[in-house]
N, C-alpha and C positions, 0 to 999 in steps of 0.2 A: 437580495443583494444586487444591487443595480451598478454599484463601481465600476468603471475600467478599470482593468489591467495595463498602467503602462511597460513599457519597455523590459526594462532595466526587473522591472516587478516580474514580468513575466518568463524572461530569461531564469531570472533565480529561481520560481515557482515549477518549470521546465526540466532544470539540474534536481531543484528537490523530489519531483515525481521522478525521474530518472533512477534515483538513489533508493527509494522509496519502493520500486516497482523490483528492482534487481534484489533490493534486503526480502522482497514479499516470495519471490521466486526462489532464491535461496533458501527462506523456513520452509516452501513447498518441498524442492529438492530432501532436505532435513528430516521432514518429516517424514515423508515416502519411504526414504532410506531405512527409517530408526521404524519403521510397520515393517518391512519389508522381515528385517533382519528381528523380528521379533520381541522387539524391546516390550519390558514388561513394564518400565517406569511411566504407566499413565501422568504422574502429575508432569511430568517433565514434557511429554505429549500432551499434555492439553494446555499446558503456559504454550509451547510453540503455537499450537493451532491459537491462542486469545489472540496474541503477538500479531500471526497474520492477519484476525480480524479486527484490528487495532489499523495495521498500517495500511487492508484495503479502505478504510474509513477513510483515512488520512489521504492515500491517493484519491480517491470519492471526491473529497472534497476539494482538492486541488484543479481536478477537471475540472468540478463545477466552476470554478474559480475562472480558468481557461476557459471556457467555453460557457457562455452564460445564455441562460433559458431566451429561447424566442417567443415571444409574445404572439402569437396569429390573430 
């Protein structure tokens, strides 16, 4: 993907990783909690953990987006 990012793109792509990074840290928080305190509802624990690996994709891929590969 060779695109620029302009502006206006990049600001909103910016807030959505923002958003994105804060919901990922919050199911961390989530989860930790709900192991800590013994929770025995795996399925419940394991949709959180998909979730987060759903939305580190999603940031993933917005860096990429940001930040785009240098050619050497």
């Amino acid at each position: 993907m060779t695109s620029e990012v302009t502006r206006p793109d990049e600001v909103a792509l910016r807030a959505k990783l923002a958003a994105l990074s804060q919901e990922h840290r919050d199911l961390d928080n989530a989860l930790a909690a709900l192991i800590e305190a013994g929770a025995r509802d795996q399925l419940q624990i394991t949709r959180l953990k998909k979730r987060k690996l759903q939305l580190k994709d999603e940031i993933t891929k917005i860096n990429d987006q940001l930040l785009p590969d240098i050619i050497a």
